[in-house]
Legacy VTK file of the C-alpha trace (Angstrom):
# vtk DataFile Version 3.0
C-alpha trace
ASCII
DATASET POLYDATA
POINTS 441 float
-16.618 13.873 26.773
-15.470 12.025 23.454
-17.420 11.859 20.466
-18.413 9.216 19.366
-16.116 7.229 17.017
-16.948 6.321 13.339
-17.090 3.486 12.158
-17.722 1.234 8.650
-21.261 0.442 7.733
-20.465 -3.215 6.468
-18.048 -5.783 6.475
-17.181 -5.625 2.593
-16.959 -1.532 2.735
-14.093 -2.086 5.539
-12.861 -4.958 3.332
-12.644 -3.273 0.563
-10.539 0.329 2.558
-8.082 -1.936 3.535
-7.789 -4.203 0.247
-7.327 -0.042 -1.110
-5.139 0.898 1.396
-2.799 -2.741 0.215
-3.105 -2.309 -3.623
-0.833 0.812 -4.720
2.175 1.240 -6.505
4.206 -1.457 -5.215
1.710 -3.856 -6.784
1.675 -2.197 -9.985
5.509 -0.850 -10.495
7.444 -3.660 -8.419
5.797 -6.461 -8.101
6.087 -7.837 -11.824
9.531 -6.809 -12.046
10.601 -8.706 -9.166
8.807 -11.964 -10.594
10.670 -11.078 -13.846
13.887 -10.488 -11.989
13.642 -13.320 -9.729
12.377 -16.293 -11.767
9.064 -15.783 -12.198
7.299 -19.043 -10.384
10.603 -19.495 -7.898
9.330 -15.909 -6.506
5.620 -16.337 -6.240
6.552 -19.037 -4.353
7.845 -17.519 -1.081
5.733 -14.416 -1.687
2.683 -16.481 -1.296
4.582 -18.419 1.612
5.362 -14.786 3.373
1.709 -13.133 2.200
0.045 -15.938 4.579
2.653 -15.449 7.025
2.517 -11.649 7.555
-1.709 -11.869 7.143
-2.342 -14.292 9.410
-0.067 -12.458 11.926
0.603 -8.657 11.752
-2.326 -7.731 9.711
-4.799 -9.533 12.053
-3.048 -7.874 14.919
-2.639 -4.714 13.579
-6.603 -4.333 13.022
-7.564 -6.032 16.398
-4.816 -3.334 18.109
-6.660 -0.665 16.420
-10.480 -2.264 17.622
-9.479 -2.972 21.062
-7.815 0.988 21.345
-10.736 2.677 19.009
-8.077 5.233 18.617
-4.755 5.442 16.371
-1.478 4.278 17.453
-0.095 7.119 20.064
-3.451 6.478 21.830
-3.110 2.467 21.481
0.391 2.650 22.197
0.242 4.526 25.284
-3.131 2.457 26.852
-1.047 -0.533 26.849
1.879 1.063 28.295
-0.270 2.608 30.998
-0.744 -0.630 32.587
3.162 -0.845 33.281
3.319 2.948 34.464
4.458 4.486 30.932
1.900 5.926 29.513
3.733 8.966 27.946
6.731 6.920 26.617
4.181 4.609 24.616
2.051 7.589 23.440
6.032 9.048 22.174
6.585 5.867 20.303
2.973 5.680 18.624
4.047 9.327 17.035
6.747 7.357 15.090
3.928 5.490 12.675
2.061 8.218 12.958
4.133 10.995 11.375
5.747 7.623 9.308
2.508 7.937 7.744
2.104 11.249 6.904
5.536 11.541 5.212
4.847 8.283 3.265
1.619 10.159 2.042
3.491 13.348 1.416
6.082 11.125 -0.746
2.862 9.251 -2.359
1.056 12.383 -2.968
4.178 13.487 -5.376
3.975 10.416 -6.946
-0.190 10.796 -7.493
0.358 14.212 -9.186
2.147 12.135 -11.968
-0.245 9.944 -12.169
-2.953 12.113 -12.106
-1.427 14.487 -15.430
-0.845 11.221 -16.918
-4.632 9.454 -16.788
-5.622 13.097 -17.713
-3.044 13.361 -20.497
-4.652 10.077 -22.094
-7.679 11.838 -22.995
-5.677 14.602 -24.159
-3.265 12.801 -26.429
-0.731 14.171 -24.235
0.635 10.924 -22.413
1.233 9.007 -25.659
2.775 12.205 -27.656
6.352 11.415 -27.639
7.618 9.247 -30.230
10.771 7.922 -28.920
11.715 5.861 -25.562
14.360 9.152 -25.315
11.167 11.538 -25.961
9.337 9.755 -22.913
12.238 9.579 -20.708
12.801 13.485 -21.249
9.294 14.188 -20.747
9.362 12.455 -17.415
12.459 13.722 -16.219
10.770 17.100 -16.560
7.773 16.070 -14.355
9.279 14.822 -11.828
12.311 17.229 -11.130
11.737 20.049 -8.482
8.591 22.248 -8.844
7.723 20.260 -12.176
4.282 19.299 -11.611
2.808 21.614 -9.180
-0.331 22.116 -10.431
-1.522 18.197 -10.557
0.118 17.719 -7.519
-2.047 20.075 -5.807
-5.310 18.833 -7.815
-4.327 15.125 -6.581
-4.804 15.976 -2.586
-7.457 18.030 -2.960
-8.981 15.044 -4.637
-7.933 13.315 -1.706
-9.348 15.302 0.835
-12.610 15.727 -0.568
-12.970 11.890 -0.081
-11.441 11.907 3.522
-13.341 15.076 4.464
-17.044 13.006 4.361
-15.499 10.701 7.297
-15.454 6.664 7.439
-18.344 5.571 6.177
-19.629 8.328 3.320
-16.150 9.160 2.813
-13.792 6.284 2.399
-15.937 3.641 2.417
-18.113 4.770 -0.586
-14.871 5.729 -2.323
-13.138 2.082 -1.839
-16.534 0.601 -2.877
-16.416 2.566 -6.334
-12.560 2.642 -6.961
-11.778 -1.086 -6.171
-13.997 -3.036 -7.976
-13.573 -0.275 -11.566
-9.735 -1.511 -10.737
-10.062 -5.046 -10.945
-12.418 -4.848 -13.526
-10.187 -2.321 -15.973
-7.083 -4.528 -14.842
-8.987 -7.789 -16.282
-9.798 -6.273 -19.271
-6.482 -5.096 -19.641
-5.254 -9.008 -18.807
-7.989 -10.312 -21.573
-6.460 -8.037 -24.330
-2.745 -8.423 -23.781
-3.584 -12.127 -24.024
-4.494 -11.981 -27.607
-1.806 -9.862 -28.218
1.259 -12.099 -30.793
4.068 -12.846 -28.386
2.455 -12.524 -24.837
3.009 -16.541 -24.553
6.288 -16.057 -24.054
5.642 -13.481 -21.279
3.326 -16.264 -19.287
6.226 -19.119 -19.820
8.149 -15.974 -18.214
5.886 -15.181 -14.861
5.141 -19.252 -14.200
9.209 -20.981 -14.623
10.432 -22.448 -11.794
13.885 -21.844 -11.823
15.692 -23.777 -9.192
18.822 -21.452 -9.219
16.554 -18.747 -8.362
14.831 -20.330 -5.601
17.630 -21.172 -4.092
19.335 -17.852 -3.828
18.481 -15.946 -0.629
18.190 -12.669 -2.712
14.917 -13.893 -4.150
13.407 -15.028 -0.611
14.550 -11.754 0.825
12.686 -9.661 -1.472
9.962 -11.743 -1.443
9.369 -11.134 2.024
9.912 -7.789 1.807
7.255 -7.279 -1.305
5.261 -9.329 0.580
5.801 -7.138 3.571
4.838 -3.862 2.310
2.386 -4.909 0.220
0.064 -5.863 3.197
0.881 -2.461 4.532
2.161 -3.412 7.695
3.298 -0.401 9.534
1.689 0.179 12.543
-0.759 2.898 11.310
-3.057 2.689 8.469
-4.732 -0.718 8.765
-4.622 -0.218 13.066
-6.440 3.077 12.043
-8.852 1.002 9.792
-9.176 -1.560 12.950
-10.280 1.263 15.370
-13.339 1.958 13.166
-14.831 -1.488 13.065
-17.449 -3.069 15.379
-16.871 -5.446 18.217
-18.968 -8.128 15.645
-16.144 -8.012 12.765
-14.736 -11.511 12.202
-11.411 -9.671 12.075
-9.023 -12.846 10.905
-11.708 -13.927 7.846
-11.056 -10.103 7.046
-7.551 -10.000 6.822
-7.921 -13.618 4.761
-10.190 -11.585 2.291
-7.757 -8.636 2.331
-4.681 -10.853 1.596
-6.290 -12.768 -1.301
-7.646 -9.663 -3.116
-3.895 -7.879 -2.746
-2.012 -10.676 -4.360
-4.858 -10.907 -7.125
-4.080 -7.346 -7.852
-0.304 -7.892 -7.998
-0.320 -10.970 -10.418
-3.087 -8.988 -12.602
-1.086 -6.535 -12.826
2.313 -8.979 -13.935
-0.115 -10.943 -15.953
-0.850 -7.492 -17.710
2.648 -6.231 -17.509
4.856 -8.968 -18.430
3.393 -10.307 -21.109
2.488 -6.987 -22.727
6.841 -5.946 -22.626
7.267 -9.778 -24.264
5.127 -9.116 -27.157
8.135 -6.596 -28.380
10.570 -9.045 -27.076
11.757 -6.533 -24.365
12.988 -8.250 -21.068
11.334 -6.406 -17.845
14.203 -5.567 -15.293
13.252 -2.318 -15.007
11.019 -0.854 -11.764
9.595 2.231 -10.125
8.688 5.145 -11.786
10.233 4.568 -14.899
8.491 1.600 -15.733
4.820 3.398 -15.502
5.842 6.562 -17.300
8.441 6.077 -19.493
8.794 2.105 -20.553
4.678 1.276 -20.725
3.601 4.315 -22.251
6.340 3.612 -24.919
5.064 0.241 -25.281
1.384 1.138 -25.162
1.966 3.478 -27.764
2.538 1.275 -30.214
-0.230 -1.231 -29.554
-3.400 -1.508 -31.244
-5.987 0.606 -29.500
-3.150 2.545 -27.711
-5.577 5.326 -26.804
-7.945 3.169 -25.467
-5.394 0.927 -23.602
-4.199 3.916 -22.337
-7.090 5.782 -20.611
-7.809 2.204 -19.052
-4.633 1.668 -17.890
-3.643 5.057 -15.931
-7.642 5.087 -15.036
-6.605 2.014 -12.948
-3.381 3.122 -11.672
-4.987 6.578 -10.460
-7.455 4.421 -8.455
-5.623 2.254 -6.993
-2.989 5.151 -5.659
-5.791 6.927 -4.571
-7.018 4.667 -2.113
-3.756 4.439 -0.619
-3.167 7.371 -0.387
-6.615 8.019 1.904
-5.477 5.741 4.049
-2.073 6.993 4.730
-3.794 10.533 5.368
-6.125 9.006 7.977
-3.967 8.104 10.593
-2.952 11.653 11.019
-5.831 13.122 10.179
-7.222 11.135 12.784
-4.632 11.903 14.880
-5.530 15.601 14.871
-8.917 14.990 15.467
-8.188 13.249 18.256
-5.122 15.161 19.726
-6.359 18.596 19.264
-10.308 17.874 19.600
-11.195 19.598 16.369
-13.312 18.245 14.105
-12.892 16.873 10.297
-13.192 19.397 8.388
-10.366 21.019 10.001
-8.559 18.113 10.909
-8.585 17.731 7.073
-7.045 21.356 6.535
-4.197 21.053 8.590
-3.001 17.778 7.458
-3.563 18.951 3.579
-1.895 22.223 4.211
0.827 19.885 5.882
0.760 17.880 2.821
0.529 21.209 0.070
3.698 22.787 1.336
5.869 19.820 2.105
4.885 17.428 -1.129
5.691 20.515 -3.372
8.846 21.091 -1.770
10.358 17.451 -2.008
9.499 16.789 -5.676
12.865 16.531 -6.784
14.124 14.516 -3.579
10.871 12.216 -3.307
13.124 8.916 -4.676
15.491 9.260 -1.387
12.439 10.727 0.777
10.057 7.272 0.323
13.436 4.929 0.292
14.691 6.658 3.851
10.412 5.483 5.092
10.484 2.190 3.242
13.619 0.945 4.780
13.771 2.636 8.229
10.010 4.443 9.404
7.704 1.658 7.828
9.411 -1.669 9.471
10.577 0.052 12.617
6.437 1.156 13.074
4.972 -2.680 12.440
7.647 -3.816 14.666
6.474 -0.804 17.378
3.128 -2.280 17.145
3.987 -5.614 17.376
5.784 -5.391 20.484
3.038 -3.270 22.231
0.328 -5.872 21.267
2.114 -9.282 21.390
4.870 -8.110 24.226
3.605 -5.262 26.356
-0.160 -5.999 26.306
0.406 -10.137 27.019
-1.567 -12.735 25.635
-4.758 -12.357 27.459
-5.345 -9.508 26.240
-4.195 -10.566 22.557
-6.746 -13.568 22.468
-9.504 -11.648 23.925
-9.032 -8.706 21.015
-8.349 -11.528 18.385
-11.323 -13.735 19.374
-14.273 -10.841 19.546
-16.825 -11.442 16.880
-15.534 -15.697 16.161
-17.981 -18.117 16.669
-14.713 -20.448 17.161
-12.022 -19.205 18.666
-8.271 -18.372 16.502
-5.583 -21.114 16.772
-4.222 -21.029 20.279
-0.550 -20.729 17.948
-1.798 -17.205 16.944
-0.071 -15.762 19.934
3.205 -17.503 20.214
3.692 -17.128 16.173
3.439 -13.118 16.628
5.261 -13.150 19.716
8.434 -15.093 18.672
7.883 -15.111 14.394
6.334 -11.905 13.176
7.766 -9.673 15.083
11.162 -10.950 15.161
10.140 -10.802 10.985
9.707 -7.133 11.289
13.429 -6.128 12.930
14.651 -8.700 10.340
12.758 -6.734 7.266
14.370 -3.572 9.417
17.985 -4.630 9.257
17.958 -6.160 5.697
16.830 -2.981 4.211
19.252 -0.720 5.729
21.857 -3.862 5.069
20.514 -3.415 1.366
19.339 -0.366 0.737
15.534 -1.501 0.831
13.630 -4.228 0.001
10.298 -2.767 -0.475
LINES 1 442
441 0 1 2 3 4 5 6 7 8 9 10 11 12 13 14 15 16 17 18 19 20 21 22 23 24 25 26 27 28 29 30 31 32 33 34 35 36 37 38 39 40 41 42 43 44 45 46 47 48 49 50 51 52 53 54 55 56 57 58 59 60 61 62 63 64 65 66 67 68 69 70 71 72 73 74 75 76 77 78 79 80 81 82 83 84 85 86 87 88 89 90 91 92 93 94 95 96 97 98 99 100 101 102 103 104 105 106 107 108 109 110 111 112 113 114 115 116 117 118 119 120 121 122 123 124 125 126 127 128 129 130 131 132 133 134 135 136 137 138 139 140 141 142 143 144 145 146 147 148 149 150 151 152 153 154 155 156 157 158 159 160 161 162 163 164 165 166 167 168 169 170 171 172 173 174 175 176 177 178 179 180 181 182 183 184 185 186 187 188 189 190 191 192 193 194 195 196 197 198 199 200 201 202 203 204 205 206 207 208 209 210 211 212 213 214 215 216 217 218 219 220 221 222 223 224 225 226 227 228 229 230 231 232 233 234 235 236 237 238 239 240 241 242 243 244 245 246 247 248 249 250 251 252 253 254 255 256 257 258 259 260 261 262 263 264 265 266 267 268 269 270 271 272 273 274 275 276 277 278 279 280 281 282 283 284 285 286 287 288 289 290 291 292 293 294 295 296 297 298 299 300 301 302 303 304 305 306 307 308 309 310 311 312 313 314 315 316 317 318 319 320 321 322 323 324 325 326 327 328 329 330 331 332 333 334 335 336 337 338 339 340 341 342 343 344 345 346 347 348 349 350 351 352 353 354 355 356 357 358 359 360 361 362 363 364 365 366 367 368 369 370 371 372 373 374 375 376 377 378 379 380 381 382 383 384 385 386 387 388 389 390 391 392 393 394 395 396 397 398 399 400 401 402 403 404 405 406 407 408 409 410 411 412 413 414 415 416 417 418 419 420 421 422 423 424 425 426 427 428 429 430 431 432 433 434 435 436 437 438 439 440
């Protein structure tokens, strides 16, 4: 007999998991230097075009997938492959998300044991000790080599799996609750002071041109789409896990609305933090990644007013915000296990963190090339998965019937034909242009 499944206990507690499970690193690290690289206003505006493209499609169909399975994607996949006598071969092609998730949270985990030293380093003193750009570059380079931070590494999942170990509701659900909101409100403060900083004019000229050169050039529309793409964490695991735990009630396109809206208002706080802040020393932002958040800002930082303060606020922030998505890239296999092997949380929880232990302190000095081999092949090749199995394999019917449950008026009759022939012809396009360009995520 199976047990029976959890679920969220409200709307806004689900809202808020899978506005977590969105807002992460690319928000913070990438997102403001693409605006800076791609002229500012002349890349919001296809990222907003693509952000109410890919919501309105593959999110929305991701989470009414998940509802309509109440399992995770090898289950899903293989229910609607059952009705064409395939069963197996759609439960072996839900295992691609599925373990795509768990090596994107292995990668991420790596990444949160940087973070993690660093928020704790700004009550120390530590994260703002070097003096030089050189000093902080050095200091980095140290970290995040092989077996350099094993420690907070270690400390980071466990702080994970506490969360994920209290289940849906107690578990991640109180945690997004908590973590989300102290984000926004820490990044708005954040936004508030750089604004009264001498110089940061220049930064919001910077984020709001419109340069038509720029807007014209297909590089800025491709990596639009494909910030756009990731950033709604499209993948064909996470937010279908997230769908399997919600009620037959859930208004599930108003959700993915909400979702969308509270994403991008994370990503332009954090460029209307981040730009202006490197403009007030005159410095240009066209660098990304890693070495933005621990070499180039805390260099920056340390020479503002306040710098402690600013500090402990910022990396505060960043911690939460990775830690959310990071619990939702450990649930799909965690649930997974559960579900698989018929054991409960607890241990589910084990396995997956012992997974997680051994293999995130092993790839610390590979974990560039491990998330860019996910980001261009695992991640768009699993949202694609899923959007054939919903939108091709399981037929329209069956889409508007999932789509429609908990509406007092129905979803545009063009929701089905949009998937069928837009979004997921979008996701084998996001496919081949990152392998064509070595990512675009």
């Amino acid at each position: 007999m199976k047990d029976k499944r959890e679920s969220f206990n409200s709307r806004w507690g689900f809202i808020l998991a899978c506005i977590g499970s969105a807002v992460g690193m690319g928000n913070i690290w990438m997102f403001p230097t693409r605006v800076s690289l791609y002229g500012g206003g002349s890349f919001l505006i296809p990222y907003f075009i693509f952000v109410v493209v890919i919501a309105s499609t593959g999110v929305i169909g991701e989470m009414s997938f998940g509802r309509a399975a109440r399992s995770g994607p090898i289950d899903a996949f293989g229910m609607v492959c059952e009705k064409k006598g395939k069963r197996k071969v759609g439960e072996g092609l839900g295992m691609i998300p599925v373990l795509g998730s768990l090596a994107m949270a292995i990668g991420y985990t790596v990444v949160m044991g940087w973070i993690l030293k660093y928020a704790v380093g700004t009550f120390t003193g530590a994260t703002l000790a070097p003096k030089t750009i050189e000093e902080f570059g050095g200091r980095f380079g140290t970290m995040a080599s092989a077996f350099g931070n094993n420690i907070w590494q270690i400390l980071a999942l466990i702080l994970c799996m506490c969360i994920l170990i209290f289940g849906v509701g107690a578990g991640i659900e109180k945690a997004n609750k908590i973590l989300m909101p102290i984000f926004f409100a820490l990044f708005v403060i954040l936004g508030i002071y750089v604004a009264f900083q001498p110089g940061a004019a220049m930064g919001y000229q910077y984020i709001f041109r419109v340069d038509k050169a720029a807007i014209l050039d297909p590089k800025t529309w491709i990596f639009a789409l494909g910030q756009a793409f990731f950033s709604l964490s499209v993948a064909g695991n996470g937010t279908l896990i997230y769908g399997s735990y919600l009620s037959d009630e859930e208004d599930i396109p108003s959700s993915a609305a909400r979702v969308a809206f509270f994403d991008t208002v994370a990503a332009m706080l954090a460029a209307l933090v981040i730009i202006p802040a490197m403009a007030t020393t005159g410095a240009t932002l066209d660098q990304g990644g890693p070495g933005l958040l621990f070499i180039y800002l805390p260099n920056l930082i340390s020479s503002m007013p306040g710098s402690t303060i600013i500090a402990i606020i910022f990396f505060v922030a960043v911690l939460f915000a990775g830690m959310t998505s990071l619990i939702n890239l450990y649930e799909a296999p965690i649930a997974t296990v559960q579900e698989k092997l018929h054991v409960g949380r607890k241990t589910a929880c084990v396995i997956i963190a012992v997974i997680g232990v051994i293999v995130s302190l092993l790839i610390q000095g590979i974990v560039s090339d491990w998330m860019d081999i996910l980001s261009i092949y695992i991640c768009p090749l699993g949202a694609g998965l899923a959007g054939i199995m919903f939108f091709w394999v399981a037929g329209k019917k069956y889409v508007e019937t999932q789509v429609n449950k908990g509406r007092e008026n129905k979803f545009t009759k063009l929701y089905y034909p949009i998937c069928k022939y837009i979004y997921v012809p979008i996701c084998i396009l996001v496919l081949v242009l990152g392998i064509a360009l070595g990512g675009i995520g």
